[in-house]
N, C-alpha and C positions, 0 to 999 in steps of 0.2 A: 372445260369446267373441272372436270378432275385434276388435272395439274396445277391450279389454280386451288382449289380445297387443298392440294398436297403442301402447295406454300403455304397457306398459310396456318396449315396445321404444325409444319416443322416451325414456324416463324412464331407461331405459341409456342411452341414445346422449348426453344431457345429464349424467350425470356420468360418464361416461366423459369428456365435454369439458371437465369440472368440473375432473379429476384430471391430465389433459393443461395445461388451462392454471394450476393450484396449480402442479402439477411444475414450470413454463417459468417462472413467477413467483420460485420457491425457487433457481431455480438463475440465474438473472438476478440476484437478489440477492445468490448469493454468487460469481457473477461480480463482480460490483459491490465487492465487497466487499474480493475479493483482487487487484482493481487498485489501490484504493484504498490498501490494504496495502500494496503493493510500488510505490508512489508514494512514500509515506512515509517506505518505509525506504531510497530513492534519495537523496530529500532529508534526511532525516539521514544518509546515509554523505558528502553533499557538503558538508554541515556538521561534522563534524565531519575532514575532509580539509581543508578550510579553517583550523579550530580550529589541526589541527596542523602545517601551515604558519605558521601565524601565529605560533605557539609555537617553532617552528625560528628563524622570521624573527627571534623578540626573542630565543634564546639566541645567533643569530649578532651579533647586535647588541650585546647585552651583552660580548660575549666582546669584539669589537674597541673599545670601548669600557674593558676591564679592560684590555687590553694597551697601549689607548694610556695609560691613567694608569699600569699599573706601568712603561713605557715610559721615562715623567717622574720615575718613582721612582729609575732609574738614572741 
């Protein structure tokens, strides 16, 4: 009888640790996961804040460029 309570005390005690360390794994992943995620989407909000820079940059460009030639026009 006792050695029998002993197994199956250890045989709890192992996955109780089974289920502790599943849990720690699951959620380390999606730690993992939702950093990885909000990396992402830093680096495309800094691309495309570049993008539209870039885009302002060539409408102001174009513009002084239209006004120097309709400039020539007069």
């Amino acid at each position: 009888q006792s050695k029998s309570n002993k197994q199956k005390e250890e045989s709890r005690l192992k996955l109780n640790k089974l289920l502790l360390c599943g849990t720690e794994l699951v959620t380390n992943i999606q730690v993992a996961t939702d950093v990885r995620e909000l990396r992402r989407r830093v680096e495309e909000e800094e691309i495309r804040r570049q993008r539209l820079e870039k885009l302002e940059n060539e409408v102001k460009t174009s513009q002084d460029k239209f006004d120097e030639i309709t400039a020539k026009w007069e």
